[in-house]
Wavefront OBJ file of the C-alpha trace (Angstrom):
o trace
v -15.595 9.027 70.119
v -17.534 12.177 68.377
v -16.964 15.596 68.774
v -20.245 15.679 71.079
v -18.826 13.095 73.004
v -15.489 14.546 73.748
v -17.240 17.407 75.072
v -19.553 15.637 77.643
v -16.635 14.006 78.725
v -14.316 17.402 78.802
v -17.507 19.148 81.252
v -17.307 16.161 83.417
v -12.938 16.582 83.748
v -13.699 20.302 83.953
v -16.009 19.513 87.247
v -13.978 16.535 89.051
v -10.917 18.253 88.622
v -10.879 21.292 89.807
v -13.324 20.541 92.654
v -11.245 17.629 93.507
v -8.837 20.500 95.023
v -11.482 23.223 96.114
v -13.690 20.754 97.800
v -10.791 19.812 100.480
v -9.802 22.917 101.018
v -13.358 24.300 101.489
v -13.518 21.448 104.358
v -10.099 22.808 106.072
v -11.052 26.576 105.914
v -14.626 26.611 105.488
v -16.014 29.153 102.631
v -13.790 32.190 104.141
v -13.726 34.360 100.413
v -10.696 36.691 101.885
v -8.621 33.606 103.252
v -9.658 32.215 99.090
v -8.411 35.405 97.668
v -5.476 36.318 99.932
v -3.939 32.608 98.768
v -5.312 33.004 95.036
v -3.079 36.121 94.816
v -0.469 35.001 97.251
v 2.211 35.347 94.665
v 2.691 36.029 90.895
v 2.400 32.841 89.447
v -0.952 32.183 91.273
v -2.043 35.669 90.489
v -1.166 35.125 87.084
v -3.933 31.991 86.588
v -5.763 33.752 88.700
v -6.386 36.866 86.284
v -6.031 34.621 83.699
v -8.698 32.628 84.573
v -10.436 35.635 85.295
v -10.493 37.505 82.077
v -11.047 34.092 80.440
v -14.407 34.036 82.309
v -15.502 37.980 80.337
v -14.405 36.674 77.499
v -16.445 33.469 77.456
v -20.039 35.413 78.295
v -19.340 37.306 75.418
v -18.661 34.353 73.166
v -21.439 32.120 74.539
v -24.062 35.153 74.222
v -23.109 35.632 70.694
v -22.639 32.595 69.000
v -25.561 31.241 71.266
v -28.051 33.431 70.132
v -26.312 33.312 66.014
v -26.830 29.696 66.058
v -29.808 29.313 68.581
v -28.165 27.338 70.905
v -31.150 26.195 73.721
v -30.345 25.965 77.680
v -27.571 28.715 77.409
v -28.057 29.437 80.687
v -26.811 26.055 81.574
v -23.027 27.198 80.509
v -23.300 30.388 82.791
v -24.546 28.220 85.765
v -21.615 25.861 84.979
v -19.238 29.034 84.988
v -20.463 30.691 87.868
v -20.385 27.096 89.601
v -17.563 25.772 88.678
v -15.372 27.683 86.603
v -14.301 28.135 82.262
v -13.802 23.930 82.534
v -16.677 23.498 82.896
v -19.200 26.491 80.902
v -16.412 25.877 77.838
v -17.512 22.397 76.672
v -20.637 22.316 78.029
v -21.246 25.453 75.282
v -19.349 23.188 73.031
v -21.781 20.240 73.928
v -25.317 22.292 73.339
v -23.669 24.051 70.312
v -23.554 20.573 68.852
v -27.332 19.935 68.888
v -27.365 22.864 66.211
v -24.946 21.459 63.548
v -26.458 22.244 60.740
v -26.458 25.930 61.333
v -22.861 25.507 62.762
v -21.476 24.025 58.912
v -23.216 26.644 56.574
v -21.463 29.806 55.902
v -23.376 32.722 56.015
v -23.683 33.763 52.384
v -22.436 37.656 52.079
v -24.426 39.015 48.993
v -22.868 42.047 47.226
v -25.138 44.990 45.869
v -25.614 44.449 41.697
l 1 2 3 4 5 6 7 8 9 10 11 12 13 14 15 16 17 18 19 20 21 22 23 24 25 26 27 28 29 30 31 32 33 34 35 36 37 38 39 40 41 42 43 44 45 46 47 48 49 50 51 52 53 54 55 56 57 58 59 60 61 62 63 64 65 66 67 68 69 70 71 72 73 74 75 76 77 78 79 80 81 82 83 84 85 86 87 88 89 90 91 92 93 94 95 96 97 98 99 100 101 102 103 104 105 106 107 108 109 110 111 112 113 114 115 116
């Protein structure tokens, strides 16, 4: 399996998993956000991934804005649907996917040229 490969299949984990628990529970309590955050931060474990998960999230605009527009990545807007949909799972290897199309820019260094 290739590296683009892997990736496809990584975006499609990154959907089925996690929905496979917040679909069920979106069917028991409906979308009630404060019932969603109240158990999200219902202790310091959960609040841990929570934050975790959260800051991952900054971090990952960031990295997707830059490297997407260094290496001219097309459809970034896909990864921030994907992380605004689903979660990092998801807008992490689907970046990883599109970044593929672009490998020869992703292989050459950028040459550094000193003054003479």
């Amino acid at each position: 399996m290739n590296r683009k490969d892997l990736y496809l299949l990584l975006c499609v984990l990154g959907i089925v998993l996690p929905y496979s628990q917040f679909i069920p529970w979106v069917l028991e309590n409906g979308l009630h956000l404060g019932l969603l955050f109240r158990q999200l931060f219902a202790n310091r474990i959960s609040g841990f991934f929570g934050l975790d998960v959260l800051v991952s999230s900054v971090v990952l605009v960031g990295f997707m804005r830059t490297e997407g527009r260094r290496l001219e990545v097309r459809r970034l807007w896909l990864p921030i649907l994907g992380l605004l949909t689903v979660g990092v799972s998801c807008a992490l290897p689907l970046f990883l996917y599109l970044r593929e199309e672009k490998p020869q820019l992703r292989i050459e260094p950028q040459e550094t040229r000193r003054p003479d």
